[in-house]
N, C-alpha and C positions, 0 to 999 in steps of 0.2 A: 248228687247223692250216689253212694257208691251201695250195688246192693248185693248182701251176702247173703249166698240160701246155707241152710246149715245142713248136714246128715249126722243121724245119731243121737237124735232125742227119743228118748221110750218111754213108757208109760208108768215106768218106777223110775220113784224120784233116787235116783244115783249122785256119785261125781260127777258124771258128765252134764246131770241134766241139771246139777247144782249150779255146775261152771258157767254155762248156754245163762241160765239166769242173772248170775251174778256181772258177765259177761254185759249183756244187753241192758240192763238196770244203769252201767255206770260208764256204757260208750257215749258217744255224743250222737244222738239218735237227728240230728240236724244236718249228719255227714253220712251216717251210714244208716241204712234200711235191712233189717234181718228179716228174711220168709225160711219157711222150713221144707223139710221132703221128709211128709210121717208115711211110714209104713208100718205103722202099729195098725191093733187088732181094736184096740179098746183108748180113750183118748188119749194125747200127750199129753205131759207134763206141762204145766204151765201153757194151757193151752190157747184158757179164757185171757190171763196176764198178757202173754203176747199176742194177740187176737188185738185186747185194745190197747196195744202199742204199736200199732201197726201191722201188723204182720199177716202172714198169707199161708195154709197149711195147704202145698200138695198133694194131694192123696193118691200115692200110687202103690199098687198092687204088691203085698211082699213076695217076694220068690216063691218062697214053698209053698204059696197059693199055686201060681203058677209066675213062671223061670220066661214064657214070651211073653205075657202081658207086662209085666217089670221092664223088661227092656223096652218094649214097643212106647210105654206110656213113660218112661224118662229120655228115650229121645222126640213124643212129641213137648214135654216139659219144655228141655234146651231148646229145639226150634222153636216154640214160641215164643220163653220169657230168655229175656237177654241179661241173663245175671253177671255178674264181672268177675265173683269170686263165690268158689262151692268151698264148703270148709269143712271137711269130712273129720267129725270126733269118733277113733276106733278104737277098741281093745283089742283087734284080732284083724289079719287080710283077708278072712275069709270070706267075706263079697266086698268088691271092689269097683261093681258097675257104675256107681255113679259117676267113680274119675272117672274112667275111656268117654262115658259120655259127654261128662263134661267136657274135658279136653275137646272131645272132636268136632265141639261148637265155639268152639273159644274161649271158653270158659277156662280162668286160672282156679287153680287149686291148690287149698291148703289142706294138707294130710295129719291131723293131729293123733298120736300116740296119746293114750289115755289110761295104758294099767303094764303092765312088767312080764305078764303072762295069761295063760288061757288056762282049763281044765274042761272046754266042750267038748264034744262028740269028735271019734277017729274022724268025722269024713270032714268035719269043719277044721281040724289041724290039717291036714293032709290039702286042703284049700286054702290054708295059709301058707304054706311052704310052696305049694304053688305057685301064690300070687308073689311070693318074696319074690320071686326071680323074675314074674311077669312087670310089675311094676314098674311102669315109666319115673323111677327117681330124679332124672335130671330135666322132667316138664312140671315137678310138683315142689310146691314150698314145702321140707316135712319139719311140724313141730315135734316135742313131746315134754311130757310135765317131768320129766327127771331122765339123766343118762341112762337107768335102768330101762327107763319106758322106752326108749327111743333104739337103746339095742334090740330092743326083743321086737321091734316092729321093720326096721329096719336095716337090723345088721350093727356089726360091732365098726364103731369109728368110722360110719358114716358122718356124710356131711348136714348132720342136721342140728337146729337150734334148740336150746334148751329153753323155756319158759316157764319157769316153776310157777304153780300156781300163788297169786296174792290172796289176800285176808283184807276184809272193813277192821281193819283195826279200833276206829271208834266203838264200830257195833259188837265187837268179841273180847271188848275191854272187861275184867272183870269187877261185877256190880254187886256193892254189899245191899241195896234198897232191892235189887232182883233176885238174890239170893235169900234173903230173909222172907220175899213175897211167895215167890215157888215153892224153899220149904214146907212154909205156912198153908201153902196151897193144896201140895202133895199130902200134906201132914207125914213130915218128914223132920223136922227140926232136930231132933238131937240124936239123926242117924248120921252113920255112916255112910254116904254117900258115893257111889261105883257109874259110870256112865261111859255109855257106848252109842256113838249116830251110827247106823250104815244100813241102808236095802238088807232085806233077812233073803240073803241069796247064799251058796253054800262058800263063796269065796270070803265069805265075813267069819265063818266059822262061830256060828252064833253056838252051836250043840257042847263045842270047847267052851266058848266064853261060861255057858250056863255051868257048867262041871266045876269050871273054876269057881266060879259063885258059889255054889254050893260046898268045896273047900274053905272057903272066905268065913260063909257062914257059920261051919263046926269052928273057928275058931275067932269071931269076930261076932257076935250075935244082934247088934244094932246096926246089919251090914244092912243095905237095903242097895236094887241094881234097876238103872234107868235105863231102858231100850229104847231108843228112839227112831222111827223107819217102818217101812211097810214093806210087802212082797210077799213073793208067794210061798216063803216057805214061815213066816208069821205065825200060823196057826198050828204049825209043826213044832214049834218050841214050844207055844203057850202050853200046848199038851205034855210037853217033856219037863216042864217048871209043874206041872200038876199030879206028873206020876211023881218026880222027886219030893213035891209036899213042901215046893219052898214058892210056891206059884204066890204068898200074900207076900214076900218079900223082891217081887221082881215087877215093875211097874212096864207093862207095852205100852208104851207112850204112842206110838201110830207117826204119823207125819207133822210136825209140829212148825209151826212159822217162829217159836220164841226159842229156838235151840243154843244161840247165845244167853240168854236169861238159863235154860237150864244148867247150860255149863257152870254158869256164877254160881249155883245151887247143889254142884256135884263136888263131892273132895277131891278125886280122881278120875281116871278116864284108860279105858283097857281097850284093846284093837287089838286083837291076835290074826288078821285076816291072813289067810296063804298066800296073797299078793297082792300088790298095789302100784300104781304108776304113780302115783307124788298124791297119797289122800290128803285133801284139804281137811278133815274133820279132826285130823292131828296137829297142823297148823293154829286153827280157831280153836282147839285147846290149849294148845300153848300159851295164843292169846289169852286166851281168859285165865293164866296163869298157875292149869293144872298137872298136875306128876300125873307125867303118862305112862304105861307101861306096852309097848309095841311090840308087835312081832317082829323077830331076825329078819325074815321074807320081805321087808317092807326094806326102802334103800333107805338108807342113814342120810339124802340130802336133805329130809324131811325134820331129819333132829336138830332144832336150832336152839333149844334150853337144857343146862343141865336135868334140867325138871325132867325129863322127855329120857327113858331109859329103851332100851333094845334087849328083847330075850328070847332066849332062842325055841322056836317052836315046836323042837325035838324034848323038852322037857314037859314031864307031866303036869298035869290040873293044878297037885298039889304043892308043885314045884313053886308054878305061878302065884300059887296065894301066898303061898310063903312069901314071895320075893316080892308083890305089891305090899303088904302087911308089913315088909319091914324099909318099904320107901318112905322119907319124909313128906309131911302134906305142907305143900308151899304157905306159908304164910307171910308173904305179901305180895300177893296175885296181883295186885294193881299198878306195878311196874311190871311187869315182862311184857304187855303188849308195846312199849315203847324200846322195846330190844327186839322186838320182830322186827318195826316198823324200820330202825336202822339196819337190820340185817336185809334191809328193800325189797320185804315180802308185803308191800301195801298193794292193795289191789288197784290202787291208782297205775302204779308203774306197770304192773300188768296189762291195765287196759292200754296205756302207751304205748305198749312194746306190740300190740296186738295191731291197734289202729293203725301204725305205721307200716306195719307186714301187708296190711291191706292194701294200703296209702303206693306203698315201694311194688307191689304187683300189678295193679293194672296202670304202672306206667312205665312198665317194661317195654 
């Protein structure tokens, strides 16, 4: 049994904490054993889920608690438990502690890139560009989900491997029995249908997306817009859909477990985020065989359907309505997921190319 502790699960459900899930749901849990290292405040993501799949949450202290208890209590961690492989999911260098630790127990490590860029605090950039040069590169495996992600964590034309994220292509198939039942559900049937997954954090640009809606609406009146996601800044739109007076036509869906069933249920799919490492929520649209409309900022390895359009973030609210309002709505969604599946975004080959990263390090 080969065992990986992972770093980089948080208490909103993200990419990363989507990935960790989808990740462990579909390895072969017979070979490898995942524990984690939470330094959350409030619980993780999928706590209970991998709890009874094994797994073991280390609780150690976050820095800005305090900066020696963090270190003291992950190096007695690695002296105790004799992990093989740490596998650190980042957006940013700016804490690094767990590699040196690990490393300096034996411990191999995989450094995965997770998004194209930051917008935190001066002193967390400034401890990124730090850690760039600090960084032991040639003791660590470095992943990242798109060449976008992996320059901005690592440098341009480094030596690191690309692993784009896969898709359940079966489960993101799209479904006219799920889409007739959700309608029905939502009481939504003969809308207009607009939908967006991601954490309400400010990198999602949710205050845009709402503006654009509200565009949509002045000229599309059976528009109706599916948010689906939690986070802390949630109740900050609820109230900007309430001053704008379109809050009965925006549905806060919360964290949903049936987000392929909604996709089947939505006509299109909008993501204007200011950046992204390879979002999987664009992928499993695809799948589900919706016209998506993306922001520029996002890298184009992500575009695998015509359906799947790019526009640039410099143009206005009403820019944007115009330009989904005059996309065509796929109408036959239920081929494109076997045009991912050959373009070998199946989350099978992902997890292959993963197990084997694992498999090829600790027999170095």
């Amino acid at each position: 049994m080969i065992r990986i502790i992972h770093y980089g699960l948080s208490s909103n459900r993200g990419g990363i904490e989507t990935y960790i899930n989808k990740l462990y749901t579909n390895i072969d849990r017979s070979k490898f054993q995942f524990d984690f290292i939470n330094m959350n405040i409030e619980k993780p993501c999928f706590y209970d889920e991998f709890t009874k799949l094994g797994s073991k949450f280390y609780n150690i202290t976050p820095r800005k608690i305090s900066i020696s208890k963090n270190k003291d209590e992950l190096e007695k961690l690695f002296r105790k438990e004799k992990f093989d492989v740490l596998h650190c999911h980042l957006n940013t260098l700016s804490y690094v502690e767990p590699i040196y630790v690990a490393l300096r127990h034996g411990c191999k490590v995989v450094v995965h890139s997770r998004s194209s860029s930051s917008k935190k605090n001066i002193l967390a950039k400034i401890l990124h560009n730090i850690n760039s040069f600090r960084l032991p590169k040639n003791k660590i495996k470095m992943l990242a989900v798109s060449k976008l992600a992996g320059n901005w964590l690592f440098g341009n034309d480094l030596n690191f491997t690309v692993i784009n994220n896969g898709v359940e292509i079966d489960k993101f198939t799209f479904s006219k029995n799920a889409r007739n039942k959700l309608r029905e559900e939502l009481n939504i049937k003969n809308k207009f249908v607009i939908g967006h997954v991601g954490v309400f954090l400010p990198v999602k640009n949710h205050k845009f997306l709402i503006k654009i809606f509200k565009d949509i609406l002045d000229k599309k009146e059976n528009a109706v817009l599916l948010l689906i996601g939690g986070g802390p800044m949630k109740n900050k739109m609820i109230n900007m859909a309430k001053k704008m007076k379109i809050d009965d036509k925006i549905y806060f869906l919360g964290m949903r477990e049936d987000v392929a069933q909604l996709m089947s249920a939505m006509d299109c799919f909008i993501f204007p985020s200011f950046y992204e490492g390879f979002p999987n929520v664009v992928l499993e649209a695809q799948t589900s065989g919706l016209t998506c409309l993306i922001s520029n900022k996002i890298t184009n390895e992500v575009i695998l359907s015509e359906n799947c359009i790019s526009f640039p973030l410099s143009c206005s609210s009403n820019e944007w309505a115009n330009k989904l309002l005059t996309l065509p709505i796929n109408q036959n969604r239920i081929f494109e997921s076997e045009i991912i599946k050959k373009l070998g975004f199946s989350v099978n080959e992902e997890i292959d190319k993963i197990g084997k990263i694992y498999t090829d390090l600790i027999s170095q």
